[in-house]
N, C-alpha and C positions, 0 to 999 in steps of 0.2 A: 393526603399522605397519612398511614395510619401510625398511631407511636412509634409502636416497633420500627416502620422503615422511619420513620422522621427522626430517631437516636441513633440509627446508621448514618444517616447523614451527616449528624451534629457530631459523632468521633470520625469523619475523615479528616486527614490533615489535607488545607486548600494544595499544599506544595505536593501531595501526592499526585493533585489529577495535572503536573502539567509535562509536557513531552516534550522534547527538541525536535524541530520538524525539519532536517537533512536539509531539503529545499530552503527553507528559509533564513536558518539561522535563530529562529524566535522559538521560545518557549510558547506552546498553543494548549488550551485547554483539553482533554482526554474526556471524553464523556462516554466512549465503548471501548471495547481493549480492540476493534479492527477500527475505527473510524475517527482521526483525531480533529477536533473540531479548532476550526478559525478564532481564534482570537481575540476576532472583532467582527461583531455580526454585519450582516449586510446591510444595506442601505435603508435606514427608517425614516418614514415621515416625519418629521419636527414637530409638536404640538405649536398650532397657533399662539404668536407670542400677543402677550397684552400691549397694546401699543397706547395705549391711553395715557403713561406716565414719561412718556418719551418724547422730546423734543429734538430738532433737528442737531445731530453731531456737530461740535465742532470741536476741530482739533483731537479730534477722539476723548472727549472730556465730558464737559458736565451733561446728566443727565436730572431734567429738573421736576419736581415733586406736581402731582395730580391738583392744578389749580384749585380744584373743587374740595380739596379735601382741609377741611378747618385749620387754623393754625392756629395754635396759642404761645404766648411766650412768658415765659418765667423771668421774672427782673430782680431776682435777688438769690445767692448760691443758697442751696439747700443746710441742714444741719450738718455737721460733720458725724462721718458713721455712717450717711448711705449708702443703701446698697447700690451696687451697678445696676442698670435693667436687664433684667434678664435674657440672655441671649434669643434673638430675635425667632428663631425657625431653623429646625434642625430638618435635613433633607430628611425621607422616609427610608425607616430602616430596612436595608436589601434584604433578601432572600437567601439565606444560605445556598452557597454550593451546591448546583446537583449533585446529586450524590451518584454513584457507578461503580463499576470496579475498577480496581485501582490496578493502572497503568506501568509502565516501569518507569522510576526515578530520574528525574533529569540527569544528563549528561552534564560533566562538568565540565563544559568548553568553553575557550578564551571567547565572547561575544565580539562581534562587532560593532564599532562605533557607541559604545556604551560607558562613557568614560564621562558619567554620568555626574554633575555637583551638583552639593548640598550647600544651602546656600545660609541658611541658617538655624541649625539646628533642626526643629523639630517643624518647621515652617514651611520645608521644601520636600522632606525624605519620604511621604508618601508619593507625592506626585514622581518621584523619582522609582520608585518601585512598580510604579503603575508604567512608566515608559520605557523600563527595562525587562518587566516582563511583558505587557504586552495584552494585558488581558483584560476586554471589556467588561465580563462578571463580575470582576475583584474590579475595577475599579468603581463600577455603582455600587459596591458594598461597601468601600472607602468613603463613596460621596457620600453615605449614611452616617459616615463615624464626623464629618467634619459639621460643625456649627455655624452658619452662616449669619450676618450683620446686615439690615437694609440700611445705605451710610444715606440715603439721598443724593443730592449731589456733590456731596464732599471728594468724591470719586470718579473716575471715569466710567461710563455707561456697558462697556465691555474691554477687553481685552484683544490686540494689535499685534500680530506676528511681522508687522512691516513698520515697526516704529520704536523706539527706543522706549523705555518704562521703568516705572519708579515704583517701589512696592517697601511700605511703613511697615519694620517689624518690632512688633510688643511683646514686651515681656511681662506680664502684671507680676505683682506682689501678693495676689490675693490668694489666702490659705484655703486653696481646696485640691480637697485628695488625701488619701491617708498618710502621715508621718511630716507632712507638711506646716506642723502646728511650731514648729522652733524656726518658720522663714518668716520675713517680711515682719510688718506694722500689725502688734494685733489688733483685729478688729478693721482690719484696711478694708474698703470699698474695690481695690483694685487700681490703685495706679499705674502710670507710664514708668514701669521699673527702669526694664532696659529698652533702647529703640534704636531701631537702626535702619537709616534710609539707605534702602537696595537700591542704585541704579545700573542699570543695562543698556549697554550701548548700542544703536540702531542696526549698526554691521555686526553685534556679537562679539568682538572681537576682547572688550574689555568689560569691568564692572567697577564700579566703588562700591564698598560698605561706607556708608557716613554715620558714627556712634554719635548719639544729640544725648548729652550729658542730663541727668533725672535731675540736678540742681543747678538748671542753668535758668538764667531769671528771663522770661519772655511774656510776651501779651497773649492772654486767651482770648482769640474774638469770639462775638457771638454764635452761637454752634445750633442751628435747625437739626432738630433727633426727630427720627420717627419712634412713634411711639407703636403699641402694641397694634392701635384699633386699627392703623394707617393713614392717622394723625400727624401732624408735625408742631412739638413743640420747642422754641425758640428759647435754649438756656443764655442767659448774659451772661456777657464777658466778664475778665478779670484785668486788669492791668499790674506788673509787674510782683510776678506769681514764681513759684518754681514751676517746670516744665512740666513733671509728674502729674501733676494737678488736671491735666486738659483730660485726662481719662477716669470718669468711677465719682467722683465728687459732684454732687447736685443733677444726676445719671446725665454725665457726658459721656459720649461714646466715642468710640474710634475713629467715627468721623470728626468730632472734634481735637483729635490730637491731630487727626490729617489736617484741618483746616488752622492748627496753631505750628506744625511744620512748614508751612506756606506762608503763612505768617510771618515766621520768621526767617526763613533761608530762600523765599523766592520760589522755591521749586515743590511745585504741585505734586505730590504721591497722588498716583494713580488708582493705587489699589491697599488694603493692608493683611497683613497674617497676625493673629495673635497666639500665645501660647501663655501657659503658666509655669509652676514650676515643675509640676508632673512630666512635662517635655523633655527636661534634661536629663531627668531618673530615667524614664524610659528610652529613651534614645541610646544616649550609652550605655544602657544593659543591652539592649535588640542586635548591636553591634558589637558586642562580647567588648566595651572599655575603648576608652578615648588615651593614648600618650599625651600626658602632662609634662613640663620640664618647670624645675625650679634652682635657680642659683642657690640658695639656702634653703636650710632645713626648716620645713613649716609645722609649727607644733599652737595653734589659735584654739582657742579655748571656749570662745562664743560661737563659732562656726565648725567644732569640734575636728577642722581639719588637722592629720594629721600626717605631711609629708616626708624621705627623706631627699637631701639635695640631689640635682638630681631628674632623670626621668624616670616616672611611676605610668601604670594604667590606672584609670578613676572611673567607674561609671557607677551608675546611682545616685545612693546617698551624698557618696564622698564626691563623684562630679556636680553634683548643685554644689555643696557646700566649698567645693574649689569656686563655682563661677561667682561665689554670691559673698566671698570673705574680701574687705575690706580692710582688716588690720595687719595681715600678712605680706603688705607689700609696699612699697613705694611711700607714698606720705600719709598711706592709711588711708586715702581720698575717695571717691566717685571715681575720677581720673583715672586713677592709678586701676583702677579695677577694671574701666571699662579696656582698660591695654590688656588684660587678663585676659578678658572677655573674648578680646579680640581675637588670642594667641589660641584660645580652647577651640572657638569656633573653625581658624586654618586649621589646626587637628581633626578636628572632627568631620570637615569637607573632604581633607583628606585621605580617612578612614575611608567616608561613603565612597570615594571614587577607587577606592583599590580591588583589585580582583577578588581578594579576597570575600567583597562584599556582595560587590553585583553579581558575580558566579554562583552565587547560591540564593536559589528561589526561597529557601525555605528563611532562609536570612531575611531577605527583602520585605516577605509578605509581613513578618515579625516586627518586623521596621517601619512598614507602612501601617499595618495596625495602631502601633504605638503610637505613632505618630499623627494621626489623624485623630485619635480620644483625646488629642489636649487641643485640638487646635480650635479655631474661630477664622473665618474670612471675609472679605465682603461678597453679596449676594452673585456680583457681578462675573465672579472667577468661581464659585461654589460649585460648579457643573462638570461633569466628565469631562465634558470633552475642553473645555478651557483650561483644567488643570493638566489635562495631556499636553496641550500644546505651550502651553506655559514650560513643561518639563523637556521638553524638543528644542524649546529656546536656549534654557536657561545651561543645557546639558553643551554646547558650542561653545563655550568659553573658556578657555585653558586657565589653569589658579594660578599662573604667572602673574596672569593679567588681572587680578582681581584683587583689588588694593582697598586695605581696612582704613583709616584716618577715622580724626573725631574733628567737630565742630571746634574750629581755633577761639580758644575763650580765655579772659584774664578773670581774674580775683574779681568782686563786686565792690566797685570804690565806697560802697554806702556800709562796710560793714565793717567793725573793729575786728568783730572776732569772724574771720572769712568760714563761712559757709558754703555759699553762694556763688556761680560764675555769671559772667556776661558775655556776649559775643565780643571779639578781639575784631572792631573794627577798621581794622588794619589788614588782617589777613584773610579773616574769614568770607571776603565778599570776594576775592579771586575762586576760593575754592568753591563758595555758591555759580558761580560765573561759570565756570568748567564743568559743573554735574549740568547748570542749563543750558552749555552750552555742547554737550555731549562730546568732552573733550578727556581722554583717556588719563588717568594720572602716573603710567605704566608706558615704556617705549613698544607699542606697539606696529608691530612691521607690517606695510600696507601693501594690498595683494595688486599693485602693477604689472606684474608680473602674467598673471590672468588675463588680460586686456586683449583682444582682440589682435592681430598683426595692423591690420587696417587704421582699427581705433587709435592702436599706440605710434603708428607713425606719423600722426598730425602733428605730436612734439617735434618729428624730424625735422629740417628744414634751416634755412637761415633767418636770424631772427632782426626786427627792427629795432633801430633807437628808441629808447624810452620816449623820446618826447617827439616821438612821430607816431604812436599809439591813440588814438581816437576813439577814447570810451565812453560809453552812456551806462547808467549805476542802475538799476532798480533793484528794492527788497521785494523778496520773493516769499520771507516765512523768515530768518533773521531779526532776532532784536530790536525794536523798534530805533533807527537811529545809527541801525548799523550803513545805510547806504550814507549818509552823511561822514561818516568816521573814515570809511572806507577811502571815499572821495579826500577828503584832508590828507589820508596817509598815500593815497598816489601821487598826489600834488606835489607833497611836503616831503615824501623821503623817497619814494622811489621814481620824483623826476616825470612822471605820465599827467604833464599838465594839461592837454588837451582832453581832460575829461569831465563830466559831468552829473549834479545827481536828478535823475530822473523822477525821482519817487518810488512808488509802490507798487506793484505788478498787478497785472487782473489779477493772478490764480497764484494760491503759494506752493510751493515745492520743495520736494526735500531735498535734492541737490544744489548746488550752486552749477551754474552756467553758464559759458560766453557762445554767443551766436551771431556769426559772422559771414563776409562774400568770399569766394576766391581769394579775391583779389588783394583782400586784409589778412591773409596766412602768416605771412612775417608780424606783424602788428598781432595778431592770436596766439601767436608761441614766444612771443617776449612779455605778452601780459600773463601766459601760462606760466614763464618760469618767476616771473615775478610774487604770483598766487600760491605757487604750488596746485596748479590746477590739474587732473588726468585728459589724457588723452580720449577719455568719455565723455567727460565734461565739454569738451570743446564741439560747436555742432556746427556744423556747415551749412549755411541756409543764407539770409539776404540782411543787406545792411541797412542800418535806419538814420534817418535825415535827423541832423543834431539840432541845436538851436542856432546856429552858425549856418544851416543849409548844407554840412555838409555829409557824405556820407560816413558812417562808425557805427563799430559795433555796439554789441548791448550783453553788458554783462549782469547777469541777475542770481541776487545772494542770496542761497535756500536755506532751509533749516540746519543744514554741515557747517554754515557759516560761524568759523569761530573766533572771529573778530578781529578788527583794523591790522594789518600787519604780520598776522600769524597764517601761516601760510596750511592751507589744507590739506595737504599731502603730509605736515609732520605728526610725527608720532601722538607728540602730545604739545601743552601750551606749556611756555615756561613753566615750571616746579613751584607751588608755592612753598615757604617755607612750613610747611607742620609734618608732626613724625606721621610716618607709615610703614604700613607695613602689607605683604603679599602672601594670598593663602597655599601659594608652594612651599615656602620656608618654615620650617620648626626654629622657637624662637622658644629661652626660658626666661619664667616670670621672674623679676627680681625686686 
């Protein structure tokens, strides 16, 4: 391409070449004014994946580091002041837009099934622009703008459109970008500012945000980084640290905040997104302003916020400097902020899902751009087509069902003057219980209703006495310990003494199951209404000889299993007590 046509190229707007294609419904790329081009090209060969670093899957999880490749490990934290490592490998910068004549402007029609969330901030709204428009050039010119992490195995190996997932999102502290010079710690390496464990539930159906406090006191274990050469070096632990600390200090990386969230709450992140503070400026500028609501008038002097009571629009300057004030609120706290945080974030998911936003290509692309120059991910979801499908998931969940909470924590007994939190071990291990156990914290309504006629009339029927039920227990993919609990709670409260625990199943599964003869149909729908089991769940097949000789079913607890008692058809598991809140509802800071 010679200058002159290569500066034609460089002044088209991307949002000029794209067209509504009648048939489809999709905006499609325009490459000639008679011939409008697909979308998404046709079918290419994969390049050969390197399989050398790859061990066999399990659980769709660790994926573990090139035996061969040296390790060394660090036994003492580095000085304070260092820098992060530098971000691992940035995809290769795409190709601008063909360039052509320019097309006529999209139509501005109502989309279908585009009712697209943003999940957090600046962490999810490219991939969201990428599945509402639709277009495979923009989005490998997206993959260029995002900065990828190799975590090791801190991470899972790839990404699961058949499984529930967990995705660690960071906020650093660290001042880069222009005007950024009045945020954060000066001189900060980049720590774990804000974070917040995304879970998604395997049906779709619901999410938690879980916000983990930046001063809450927890153990760093030891953290395997890769290094540039593709090296791994072994930084040591900390014991009882502030949380912030597992990111940017003595170059830990985002794998090591994954492996100090697991640490502490049990539940493995899968995957992470990182942003800075550049995120929030551009975000709600790309989106013309986020609605803020405040009970009183904010006039902060260190965060030069200035609100009236009230709801305002914020974006820019004046939105970081809403999500990032501290003294304007509540007891002044971390706490108090991250409920801010919370409240900005359901606004701003809300914005991305309004018509307003997805109806205009020109919006979107402006939105994903922005969005993709602050971001960082791991290698593992860094790819076209992963972060498509990522945004096909994450786009099913209605903000009903999408429930913000923070990690239950009290004051730090070690401290006069409270800085400091600890985990509230009292309530915090139900609410870890529920995200692993992929248990909704939102009444969500389960689709019954769907079921087959066939399928749903195996509940029909008359049902047996509890204690003429003949069950044999195996764990299938359930909590270790759960077929034993299970057993106790049939025994002990719902009366099914003739049961037993079997053990552990060849093969795990994601459902739970009873499989049963004929002839135990009554005995099958009195332990179904006991479980809350679907009429899916129940299969027809052949009975198994007990330890007694005689014949009974076999029921096996899969990974839905959500423990002794709680029946799998309900919504959700008892409530625990911590506040929450849902990203349908406008809420003011106060």
């Amino acid at each position: 391409m010679d200058a002159q046509s290569r500066g034609r190229a460089e002044n088209i707007d991307p949002a000029d070449q794209w067209v509504l294609n009648p048939n489809t419904g999709e905006y499609e790329l325009r490459l000639t004014p008679s011939a409008p081009q697909s979308a998404v090209p046709g079918p290419r060969r994969s390049p050969a994946r390197d399989t050398s670093r790859d061990t066999p899957r399990e659980t769709s999880r660790n994926a573990s580091r090139d035996p061969g490749a040296p390790v060394r490990r660090r036994t003492a934290p580095g000085a304070p002041g260092r820098e992060v490592p530098p971000q691992r490998r940035r995809g290769p910068a795409a190709d601008e837009p063909v360039a052509g004549r320019r097309g006529r402007r999209p139509v501005k029609k109502k989309p279908k099934a585009k009712k697209v969330l943003l999940w957090t901030g600046g962490s999810m709204a490219f991939v969201m622009a990428a599945a509402a428009i639709g277009g495979y050039a923009y989005l490998k010119h997206l993959e260029g703008n995002v900065a990828t992490t190799d975590i090791g195995s801190a991470g899972a190996s790839d990404f699961s459109k058949d499984e529930a997932f967990n995705i660690l999102i960071i906020g650093t502290d660290k001042r880069t970008g222009e005007g950024n010079e009045g945020y954060g710690d000066k001189g900060s390496v980049g720590h774990a500012d804000t974070n917040i464990l995304l879970h998604v539930s395997q049906d779709r159906t619901n999410a938690t945000a879980l916000s983990i406090p930046r001063d809450l006191i927890v153990d760093i274990p030891d953290c395997p980084t890769v290094q540039e050469d593709g090296s791994e070096e072994v930084i040591a632990g900390l014991q009882d640290v502030r949380f912030n600390r597992s990111l940017g200090e003595s170059g830990r990386d985002p794998g090591c905040t994954m492996r100090t969230v697991e640490e502490t709450t049990g539940i493995k992140p899968d995957h992470f997104m990182m942003a800075d503070f550049n995120a929030v400026k551009t975000l709600t500028t790309a989106v013309d302003g986020v609605e803020v609501c405040v009970e009183k008038a904010v006039n902060d002097k260190e965060s030069k916020l200035v609100l009236p009571a009230g709801t305002s629009k914020v974006e820019g300057e004046r939105a970081l400097a809403f999500v990032r004030t501290r003294h304007s609120f509540g007891n002044q706290g971390d706490l108090d902020r991250i409920k801010v945080q919370q409240q900005f974030l359901g606004s701003l998911m809300r914005k991305m899902a309004s018509s307003d936003t997805l109806t205009s290509p020109r919006k979107l692309l402006k939105l994903a751009d922005a969005a993709t120059k602050a971001l960082t991910v791991d290698k593992a979801i860094g790819k076209v087509g992963t972060l498509k499908d990522i945004a096909l998931e994450l786009k099913k969940v209605p903000t009903k069902n999408i429930t913000f909470t923070t990690i239950p924590v009290t004051d730090n007994p070690t401290e006069e003057i409270k800085a400091t939190v600890v985990v509230n071990e009292t309530t915090a291990p139900q609410v870890f219980d529920m995200i692993k156990n992929d248990v909704s914290f939102t009444a969500v309504k389960q689709q019954q209703a769907k079921e087959k006629a066939a399928v749903a009339a195996r509940l029909k029927g008359a049902k047996s006495a509890a204690s003429d039920v003949r069950v044999r227990i195996l764990n299938g993919g359930a909590p270790g310990g759960s077929a034993q609990q299970q057993l106790a709670y049939l025994q002990t409260e719902a009366g099914v003494d003739k049961s037993e625990n079997a053990g552990n199943a060849e093969q795990e599964q994601a459902k739970t199951t009873l499989e049963y003869a004929p002839d135990q149909a009554d005995q099958a729908r009195r332990l179904a209404d006991i479980m809350g089991l679907s009429g899916s769940a129940m299969t027809p097949g052949e009975s198994e000889i007990n330890s007694q000789g005689l014949p009974t079913m076999t029921l096996t607890l899969g990974k839905d299993f959500k423990g002794a008692g709680v029946k799998l058809n309900s919504s959700s598991a008892p409530a625990p007590d911590v506040e929450k809140s849902t990203a349908d509802k406008a809420q003011c800071a106060s």
